[in-house]
N, C-alpha and C positions, 0 to 999 in steps of 0.2 A: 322524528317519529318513525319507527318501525312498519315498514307495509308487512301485514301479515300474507298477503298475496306470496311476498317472496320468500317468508318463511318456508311455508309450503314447497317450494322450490330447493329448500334447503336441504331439507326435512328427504324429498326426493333424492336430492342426489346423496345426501346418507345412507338412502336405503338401500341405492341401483349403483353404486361406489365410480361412475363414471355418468360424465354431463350429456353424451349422447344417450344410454340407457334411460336416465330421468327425462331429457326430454321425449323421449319416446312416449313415454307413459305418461308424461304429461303435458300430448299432444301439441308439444312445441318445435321450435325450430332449438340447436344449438348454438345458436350464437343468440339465440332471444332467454336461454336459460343462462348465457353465460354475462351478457347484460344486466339479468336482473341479480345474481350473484354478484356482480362489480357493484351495482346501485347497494344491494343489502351491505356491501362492506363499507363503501362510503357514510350510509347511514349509522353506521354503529364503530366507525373507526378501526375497525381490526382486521386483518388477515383474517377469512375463514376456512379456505380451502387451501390445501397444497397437491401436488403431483406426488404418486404413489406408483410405482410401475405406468404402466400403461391407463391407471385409473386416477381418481381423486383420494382422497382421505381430510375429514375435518382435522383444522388446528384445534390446540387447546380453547381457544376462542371460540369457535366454531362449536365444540361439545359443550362450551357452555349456554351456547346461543341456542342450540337445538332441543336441550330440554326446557327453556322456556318454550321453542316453539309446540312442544307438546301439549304445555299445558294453557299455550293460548290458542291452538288449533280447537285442542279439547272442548276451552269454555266458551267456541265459537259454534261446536257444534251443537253443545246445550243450550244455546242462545235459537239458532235455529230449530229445536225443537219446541223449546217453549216459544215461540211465535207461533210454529207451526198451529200447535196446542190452543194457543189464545186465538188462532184464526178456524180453528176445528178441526182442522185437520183430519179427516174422517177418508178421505179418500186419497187417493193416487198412487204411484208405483212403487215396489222393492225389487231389488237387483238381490237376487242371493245367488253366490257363489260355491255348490256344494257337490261332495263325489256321490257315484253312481248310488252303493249300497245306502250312504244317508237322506240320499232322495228318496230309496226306497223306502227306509226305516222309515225317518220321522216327516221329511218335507212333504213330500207328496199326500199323507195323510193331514200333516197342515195346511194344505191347500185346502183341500176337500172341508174342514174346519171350519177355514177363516172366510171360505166363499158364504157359510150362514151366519155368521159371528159378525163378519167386517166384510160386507160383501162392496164396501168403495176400495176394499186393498187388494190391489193387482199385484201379483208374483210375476215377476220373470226369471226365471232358472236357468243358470250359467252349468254346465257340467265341467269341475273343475275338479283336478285331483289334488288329496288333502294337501300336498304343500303349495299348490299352484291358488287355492281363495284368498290367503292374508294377502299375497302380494297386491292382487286384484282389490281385496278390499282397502289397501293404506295406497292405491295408486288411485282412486274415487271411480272404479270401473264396477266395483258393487255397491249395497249399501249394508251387506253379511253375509258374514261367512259361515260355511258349514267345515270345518277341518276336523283334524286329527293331531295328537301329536306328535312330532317329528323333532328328529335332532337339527338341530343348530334352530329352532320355531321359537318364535319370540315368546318370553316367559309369562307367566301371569302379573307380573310388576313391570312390563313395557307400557311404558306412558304412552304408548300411542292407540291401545285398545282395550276394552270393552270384553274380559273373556268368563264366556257361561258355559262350564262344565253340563253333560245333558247326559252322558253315558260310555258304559265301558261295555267291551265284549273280547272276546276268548279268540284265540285260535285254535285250530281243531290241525291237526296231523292227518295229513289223507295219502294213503300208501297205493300203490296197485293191487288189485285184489289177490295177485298169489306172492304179494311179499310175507315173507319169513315172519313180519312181526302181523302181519295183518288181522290175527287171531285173537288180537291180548285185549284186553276190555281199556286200556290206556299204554301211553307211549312216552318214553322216558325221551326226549332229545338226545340226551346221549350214546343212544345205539342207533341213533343215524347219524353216528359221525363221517363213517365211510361211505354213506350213499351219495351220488349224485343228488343235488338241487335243482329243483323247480324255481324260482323266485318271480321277483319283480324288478324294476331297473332297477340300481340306486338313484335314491334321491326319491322314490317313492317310497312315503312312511311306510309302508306296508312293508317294504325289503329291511328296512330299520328296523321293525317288530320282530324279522324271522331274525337278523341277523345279530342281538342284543339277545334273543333268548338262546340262540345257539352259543354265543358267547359265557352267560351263566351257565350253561350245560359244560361246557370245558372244551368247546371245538369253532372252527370256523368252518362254516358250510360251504362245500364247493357246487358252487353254481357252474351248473353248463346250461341250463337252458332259463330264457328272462322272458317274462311277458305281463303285463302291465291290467292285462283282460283276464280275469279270476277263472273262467269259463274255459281258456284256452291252456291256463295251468293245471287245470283239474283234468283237462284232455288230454296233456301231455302226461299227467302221472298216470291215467287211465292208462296208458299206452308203453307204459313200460319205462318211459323217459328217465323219473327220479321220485324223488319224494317234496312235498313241499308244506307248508304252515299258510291257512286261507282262512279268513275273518268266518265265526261260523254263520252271521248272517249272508255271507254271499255265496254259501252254499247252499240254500233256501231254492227249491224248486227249480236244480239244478239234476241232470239224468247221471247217477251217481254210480250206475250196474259196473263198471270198471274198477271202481275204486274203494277203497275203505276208508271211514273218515271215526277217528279217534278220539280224545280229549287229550291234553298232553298232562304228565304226572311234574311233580316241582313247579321251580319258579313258572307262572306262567305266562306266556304270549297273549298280552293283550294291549287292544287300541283304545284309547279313549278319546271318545267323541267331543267336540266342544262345539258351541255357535261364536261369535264375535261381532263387535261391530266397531267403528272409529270411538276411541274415550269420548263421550259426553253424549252420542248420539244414541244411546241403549234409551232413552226417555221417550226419542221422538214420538209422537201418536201412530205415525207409521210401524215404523222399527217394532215400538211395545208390545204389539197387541201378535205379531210374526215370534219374539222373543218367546212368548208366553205360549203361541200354540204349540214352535216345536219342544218347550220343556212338560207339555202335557203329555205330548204323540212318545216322548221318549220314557215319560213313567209309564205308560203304556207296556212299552218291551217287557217280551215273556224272558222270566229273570234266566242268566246265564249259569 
């Protein structure tokens, strides 16, 4: 018989591609994850892991063993919901994992909601940037996520989640107020091929967004200056620095006399928002009734 416990373990070090990263996350020791990896192999007979560089990689074995472990992770967590459910489940905690502007958007007006609606569901709010919630949510440090999408972001057919589309928004073009185009009622991205960039790191979807619609424009944007805080790019281009592409809700009650803020023309720069949760757990009575407020709070948004 299979312990599902070490599925779970499996499942981790798939995701963290090395046994000290999984155990990390899965507040273990490494030789207590690399244990229970030797017992999972005994019990199922096969090699699952092999050395990969300096990391791990599943064998063939191994990838076949792990999408079982999906879909009995999955029908473990529906199991606990519906207990949950039959025991009432009416009160206790959620851990949601979500960035700055979706707190503003939709979460934090789901609070305020679910405090008259379900006033036994306690929210705790993790401040997490969009690609930093899944990891947190498939390592069991949330119980949802609030993201965005991102490249290389687990797709909508990943067995291991739960994912509810809630809203898309725009990118706006914000120039310094005596640039040359500042004037034009819209901004083509391709006549800011030659400017200086404002961005975000990589690895934050946000710099993905700028740098995929610069790419449909026909250039690659040169970044000289990176910041991660929407506030502090919009002060840099304020300031002469460059030009840069900023979600239009997080320029929402932002001090804007510096700069010009545009709508871009053609293909356009946009995020789409999503929630998530682990596959099977969208049911729980907890989880439900948070699902449900933030797909209200986000038909809400005044249309883009």
């Amino acid at each position: 018989m299979i312990d599902p416990r070490r599925l779970r373990i499996l499942r981790a070090v798939a995701d963290h591609r090395t046994v000290t990263a999984a155990a990390a996350a899965l507040y273990l020791t490494p030789s207590a994850v690399s244990q229970q990896l030797a017992a999972l192999e005994q019990e199922t007979g096969h090699v699952l892991l092999t050395r990969s560089g300096r990391g791990v990689r599943l064998t063939a074995a191994g990838e076949i063993l792990l999408g079982h472990a999906h879909e009995v992770l999955a029908q473990l967590e529906r199991a606990e919901a519906e207990l949950a459910a039959y025991a009432g489940g009416s009160a206790g905690e959620v851990t949601v994992a979500a960035f700055a502007t979706g707190i503003a958007e939709v979460l934090a007006p789901a609070i305020t909601r679910l405090a008259h609606e379900h006033p036994g569901i306690r929210l705790r709010v993790r401040d997490a940037e969009g690609d930093e919630s899944l990891p947190l949510l498939l390592d069991g440090e949330a119980d949802l996520a609030l993201a965005v999408e991102y490249r290389g972001a687990p797709g909508a057919d990943d067995g291991r989640l739960s994912v509810i589309p809630l809203y898309a928004e725009p990118f706006d073009a914000v120039l310094p107020s005596g640039h040359a185009l500042a004037d034009l009622p819209e901004i083509a991205l391709a006549d800011l091929s030659d400017a200086d960039w404002v961005g975000q790191y990589p690895g934050n979807p946000c710099h993905d967004v700028t740098l995929t619609a610069c790419e449909l424009a026909g250039f690659q944007p040169r970044f000289v200056h990176s910041s991660d805080d929407f506030r502090a790019v919009t002060a840099l281009v304020g300031a002469g620095a460059g030009v840069a592409l900023v979600p239009r809700s997080a320029l929402r009650g932002m001090d804007l006399k510096e700069v010009q803020v545009r709508p871009v023309s053609g293909p356009a720069a946009t995020r789409r928002v999503f929630a998530a949760t682990r596959r099977g757990a969208e049911t729980h009575p907890l989880i439900a009734p948070v699902l449900a407020a933030l797909r209200r709070e986000a038909g809400r948004l005044p249309a883009h």
